[in-house]
N, C-alpha and C positions, 0 to 999 in steps of 0.2 A: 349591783352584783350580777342579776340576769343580763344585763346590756355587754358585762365585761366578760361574761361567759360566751355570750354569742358570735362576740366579735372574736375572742379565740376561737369558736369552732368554723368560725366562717373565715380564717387562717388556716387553717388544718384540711381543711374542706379543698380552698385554692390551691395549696400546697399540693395536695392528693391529683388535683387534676392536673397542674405542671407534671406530675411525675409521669402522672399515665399518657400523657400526651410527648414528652422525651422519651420516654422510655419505649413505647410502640414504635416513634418517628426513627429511633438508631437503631432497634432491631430488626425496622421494617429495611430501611437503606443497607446495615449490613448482610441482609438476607441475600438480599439483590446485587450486594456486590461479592455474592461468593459464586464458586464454578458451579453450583448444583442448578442442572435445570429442571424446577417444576414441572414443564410438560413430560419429560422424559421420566422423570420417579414415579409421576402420577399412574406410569402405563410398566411402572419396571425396569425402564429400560431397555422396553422390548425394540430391537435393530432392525425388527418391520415395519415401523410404523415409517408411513409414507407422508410427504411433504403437505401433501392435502388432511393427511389427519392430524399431525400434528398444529396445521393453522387454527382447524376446527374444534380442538380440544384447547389451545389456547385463548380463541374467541369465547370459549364457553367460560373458561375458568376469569377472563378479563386482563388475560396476559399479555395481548396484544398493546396493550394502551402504554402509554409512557410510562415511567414511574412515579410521579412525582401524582399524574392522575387516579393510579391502580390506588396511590395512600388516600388519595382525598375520597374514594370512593368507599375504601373501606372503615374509615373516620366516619362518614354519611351513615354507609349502615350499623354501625357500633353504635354511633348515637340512638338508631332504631332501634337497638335490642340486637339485632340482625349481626350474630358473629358469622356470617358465611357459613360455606360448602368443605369438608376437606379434602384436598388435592389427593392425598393419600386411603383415607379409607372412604372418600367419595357420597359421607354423612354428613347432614348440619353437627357445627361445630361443639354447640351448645350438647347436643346430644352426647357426644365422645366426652365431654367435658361432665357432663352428670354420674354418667357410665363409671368415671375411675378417679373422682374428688373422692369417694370416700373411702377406699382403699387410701389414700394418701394420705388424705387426715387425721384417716387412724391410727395410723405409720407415724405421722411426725407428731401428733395428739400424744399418744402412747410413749415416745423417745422423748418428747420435750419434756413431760414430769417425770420421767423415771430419770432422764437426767440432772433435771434439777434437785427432785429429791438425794439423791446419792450425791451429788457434786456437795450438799450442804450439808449433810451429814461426813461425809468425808473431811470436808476441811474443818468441822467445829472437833472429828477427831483430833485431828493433826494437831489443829489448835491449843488443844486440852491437854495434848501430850506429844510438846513443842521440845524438839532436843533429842528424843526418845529415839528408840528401832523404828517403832509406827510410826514416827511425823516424817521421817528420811524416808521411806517405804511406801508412803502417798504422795513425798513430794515427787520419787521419782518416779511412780506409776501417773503423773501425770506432766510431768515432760514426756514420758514416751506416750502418751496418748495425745498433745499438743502438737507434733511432731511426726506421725503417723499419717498417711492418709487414709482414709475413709476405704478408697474401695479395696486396699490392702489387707485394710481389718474384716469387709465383706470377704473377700478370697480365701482367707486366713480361716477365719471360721468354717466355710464352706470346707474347707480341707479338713478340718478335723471333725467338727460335727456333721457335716452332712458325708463326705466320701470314706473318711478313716472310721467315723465313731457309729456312724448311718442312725445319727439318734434323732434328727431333724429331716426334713427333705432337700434337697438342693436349691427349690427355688419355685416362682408362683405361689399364688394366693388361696390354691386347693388342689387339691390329686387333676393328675391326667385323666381325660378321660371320663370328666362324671360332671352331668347337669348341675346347674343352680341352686337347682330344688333337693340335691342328693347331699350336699355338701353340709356337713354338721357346725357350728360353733366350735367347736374341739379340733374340727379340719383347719378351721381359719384359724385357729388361736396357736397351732404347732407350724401352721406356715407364715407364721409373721414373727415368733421369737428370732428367729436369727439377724430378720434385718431391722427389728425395733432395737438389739442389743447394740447391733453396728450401726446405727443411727445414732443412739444414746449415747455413745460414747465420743462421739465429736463434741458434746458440750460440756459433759464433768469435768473436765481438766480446769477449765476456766471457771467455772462457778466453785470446782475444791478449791483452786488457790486464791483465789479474789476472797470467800468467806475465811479461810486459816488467817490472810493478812490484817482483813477486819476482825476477826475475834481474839486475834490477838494485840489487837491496838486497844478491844474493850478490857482483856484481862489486864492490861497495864496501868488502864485510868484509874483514877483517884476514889470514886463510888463505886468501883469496884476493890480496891485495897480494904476501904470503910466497911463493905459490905462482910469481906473476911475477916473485919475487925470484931464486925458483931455475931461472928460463927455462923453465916449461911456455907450452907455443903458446896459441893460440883451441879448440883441437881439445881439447888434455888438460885445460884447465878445464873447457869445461862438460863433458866425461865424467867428469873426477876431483870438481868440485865443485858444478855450477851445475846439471846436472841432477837428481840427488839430491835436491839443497835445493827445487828450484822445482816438483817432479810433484808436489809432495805438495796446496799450497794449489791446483794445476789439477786433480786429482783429485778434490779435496774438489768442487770448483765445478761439475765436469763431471758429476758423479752427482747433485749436488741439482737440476741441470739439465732431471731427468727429469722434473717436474712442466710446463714449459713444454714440453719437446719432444712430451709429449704433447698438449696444449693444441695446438701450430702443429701437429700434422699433423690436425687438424681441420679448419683451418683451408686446409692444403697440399691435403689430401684432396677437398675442395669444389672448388676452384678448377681442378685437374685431373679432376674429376669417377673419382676413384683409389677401386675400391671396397674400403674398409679401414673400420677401427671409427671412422675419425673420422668418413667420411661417414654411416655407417648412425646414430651417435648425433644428429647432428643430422637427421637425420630422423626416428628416434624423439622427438624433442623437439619437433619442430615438430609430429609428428600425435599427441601425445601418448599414445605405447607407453610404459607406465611398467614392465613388465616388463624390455624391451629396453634404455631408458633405465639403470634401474639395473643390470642384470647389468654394463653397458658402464663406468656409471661409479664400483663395486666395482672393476672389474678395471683401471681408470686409479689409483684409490687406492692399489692392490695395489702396481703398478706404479711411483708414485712413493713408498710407504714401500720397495720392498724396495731403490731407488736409493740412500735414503739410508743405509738397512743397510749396503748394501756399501761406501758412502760409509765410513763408521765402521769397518768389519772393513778395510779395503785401509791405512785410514790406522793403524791399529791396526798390521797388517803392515811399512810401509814407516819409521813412526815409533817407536820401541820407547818413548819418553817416553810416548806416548799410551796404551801398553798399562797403563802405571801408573796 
């Protein structure tokens, strides 16, 4: 059993480094095949710089060298630890990256269980009161939320809570204007509802109707007819049987989820101007910081393989067929 354990994690393990090694290699080559020049974002843009500084700025940052050597060099220090300099805010990369993970993770932390909690409660309603106003009323609150993008429903909100209704702030992670040390818990907790609700709401849709379809395949089955035959209420089924059977396919669904919930808070991020990894990677993208670029989008990899890991180990847990 431990040998047959090991031999899966040292699967998973290889897998993980295939990834990060693709996945660096085509964002590294796309980087460099777009118009943005490095040397020129790194300085602004600025239309004085002269032919001698721009050699000396791209000597320094390792621009001068082929491409194919800039990746193996930055392969070399990856391995070290050593994520680089940034072309853009001209810091170790590692640094920028500690700076604003947990603004991010709080962000997608936060949206990933508020939307799983509401996605499975919503569809065990639907479920329960299939045919009804309420089950047609969720279903179709969530095709328009399947169907909706992300920074639409950012903008959307901003217009009504933060400009018409001015019950929230328009954007960032604290007031204008005010130190670190000035900034309350209650500061950060009223500047992050707006984009944890526009976050949250990219993943309910699919976890309410994936759980109505499952709980409703359990209110059909035959120990559950039995179970009505021997007088359990609405209550003791789905504790005795409908929640059991139905966490398991929202489980599964809510953790592969994590490739998109990273994706929208890039998107969530920008449109509140929320300083987290999804803003600073499109900025690295657009001035083309290829250092920055990929430490970010490694740790987004990272990030939706270890989702689906746990995905696998929780179902492995809750399902004993599956351990087989």
């Amino acid at each position: 059993m431990i040998h047959k354990n090991l031999a899966l994690l040292s699967k998973k393990i290889f897998r993980l480094l295939l990834l990060i090694f693709g996945i660096s290699l085509l964002s590294f080559l796309l980087l460099k095949c777009s118009p943005v020049d490095p040397v020129m974002a790194s300085v602004d843009y600025d239309t004085s710089l002269t032919p001698e500084q721009y050699k000396k700025i791209a000597e320094y940052y390792g621009l001068d060298k082929p491409v194919i050597m800039q990746y193996g060099i930055w392969v070399k220090n990856f391995l070290r630890g050593n994520f680089g300099i940034s072309l853009v805010y001209r810091r170790p990369v590692i640094d920028i990256i500690y700076e604003r993970a947990g603004a991010s993770l709080a962000l997608m932390g936060i949206s990933w269980g508020l939307s799983g909690i509401i996605g499975f409660l919503l569809g065990t309603l639907a479920a329960f009161t299939r045919g009804s106003l309420c089950d047609r009323a969720i279903k179709w609150f969530s095709y328009v939320q399947a169907s909706v993008p992300t920074f639409w429903i950012g903008l959307i909100f901003l217009l009504v809570f933060s400009v018409k209704l001015k019950l929230f702030p328009i954007g960032l992670s604290s007031p204008i204007g005010m130190v670190s040390m000035q900034v309350t818990f209650a500061d950060k907790v009223k500047h992050i509802i707006l984009p944890v609700f526009t976050l949250s709401i990219l993943g309910i849709a699919n976890v309410t109707l994936h759980t109505r379809e499952k709980m409703i395949d359990v209110l059909n089955s035959e120990y559950v007819t039995f179970a009505k035959a021997r007088g359990e209420n609405t209550v003791a089924l789905f504790k005795n049987h409908c929640i059991r059977n139905a966490i398991i396919p929202a489980i599964t669904l809510h953790f592969s989820y994590f490739g998109e919930l990273f994706g929208g808070s890039v998107l969530a991020e920008q449109v509140f101007s929320y300083p987290g990894l999804g803003s600073t990677l499109t900025q690295a993208g657009l001035k083309g910081d290829s250092p920055l670029l990929l430490a970010i989008v490694i740790i987004g990899a990272i990030f939706v393989f270890m989702g689906n890991m746990l995905a696998d180990i929780l179902n492995g847990m809750l399902n004993p067929n599956l351990r087989r």
